[in-house]
N, C-alpha and C positions, 0 to 999 in steps of 0.2 A: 504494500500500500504506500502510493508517495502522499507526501505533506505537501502542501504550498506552502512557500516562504516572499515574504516579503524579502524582494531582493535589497533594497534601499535600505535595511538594515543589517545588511554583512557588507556593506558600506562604511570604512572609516571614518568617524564625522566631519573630519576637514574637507576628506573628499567629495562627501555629501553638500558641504560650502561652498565649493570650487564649483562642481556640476552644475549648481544651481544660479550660480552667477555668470558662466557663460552661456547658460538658456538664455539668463535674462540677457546678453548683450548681445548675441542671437536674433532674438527678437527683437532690438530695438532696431537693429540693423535689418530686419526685413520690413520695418515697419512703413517704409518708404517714407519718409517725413520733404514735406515740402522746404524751400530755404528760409521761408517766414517762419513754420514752426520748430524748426532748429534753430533759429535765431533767438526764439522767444524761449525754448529750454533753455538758450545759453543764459539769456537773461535773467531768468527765475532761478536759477544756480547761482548765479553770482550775487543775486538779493540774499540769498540763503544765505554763502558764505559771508555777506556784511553785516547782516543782520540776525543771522541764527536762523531756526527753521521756524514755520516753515518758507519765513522771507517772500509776504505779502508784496505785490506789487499792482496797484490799480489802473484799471483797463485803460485808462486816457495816458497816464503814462507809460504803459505799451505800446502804444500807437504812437507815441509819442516819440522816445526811442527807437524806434523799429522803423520810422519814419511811413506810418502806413495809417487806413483810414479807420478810426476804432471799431466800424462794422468789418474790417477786414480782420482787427484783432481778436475779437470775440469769435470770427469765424474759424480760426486759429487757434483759440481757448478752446470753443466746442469740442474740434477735431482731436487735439491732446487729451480733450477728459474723455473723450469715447475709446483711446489709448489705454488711459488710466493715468496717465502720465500727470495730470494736472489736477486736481479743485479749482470751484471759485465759492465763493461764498456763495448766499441761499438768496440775494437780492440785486437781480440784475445782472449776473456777470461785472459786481462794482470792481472787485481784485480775483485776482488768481492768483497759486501759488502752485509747488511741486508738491506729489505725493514724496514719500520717504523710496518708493520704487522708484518713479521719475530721476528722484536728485540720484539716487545711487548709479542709475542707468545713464545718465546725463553726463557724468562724473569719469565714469569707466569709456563711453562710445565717442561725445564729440568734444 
């Protein structure tokens, strides 16, 4: 009679860390990202590392920065939260920020 085993735990744990951080950079790297919404990862990483996480930055100063039109930002914003890569608050698309996936993904790919 065979057992099933969970193979992921005859997996060393580091190994288990490693495996799971190149899916993730994997994925981001399939994730086709346009140049606005890689521009706006870079941007939200770099609020984070000024400000700590999860480094809020609101939509008119994305557009602002990114030199684009804040209906283009937001379209931008949508895209990355249907990613997962992104939040925004619960009122309007006012800011966005990175999920702790995003920044780590962010961080590692561009």
């Amino acid at each position: 009679m065979m057992y099933a085993t969970d193979r992921a735990s005859l997996r060393p744990s580091f190994l288990s860390g490693a495996f799971k951080a190149a899916r993730q950079t994997q994925a981001l790297l399939q994730m086709d990202l346009t140049q606005t919404e890689s521009d706006l990862l870079k941007l939200l990483a770099d609020a984070w590392d000024a400000s700590g996480p999860p480094g809020y930055v609101e939509t008119s100063e994305v557009a602002m920065r990114l030199k684009i039109s804040v209906a283009d930002a937001k379209s931008a914003i949508q895209s990355l939260h249907v990613k997962g890569l992104v939040d925004t608050d619960k009122v309007d698309t006012f800011a966005v920020y990175l999920t702790p996936e995003g920044y780590d993904l962010v961080r590692k790919v561009l």
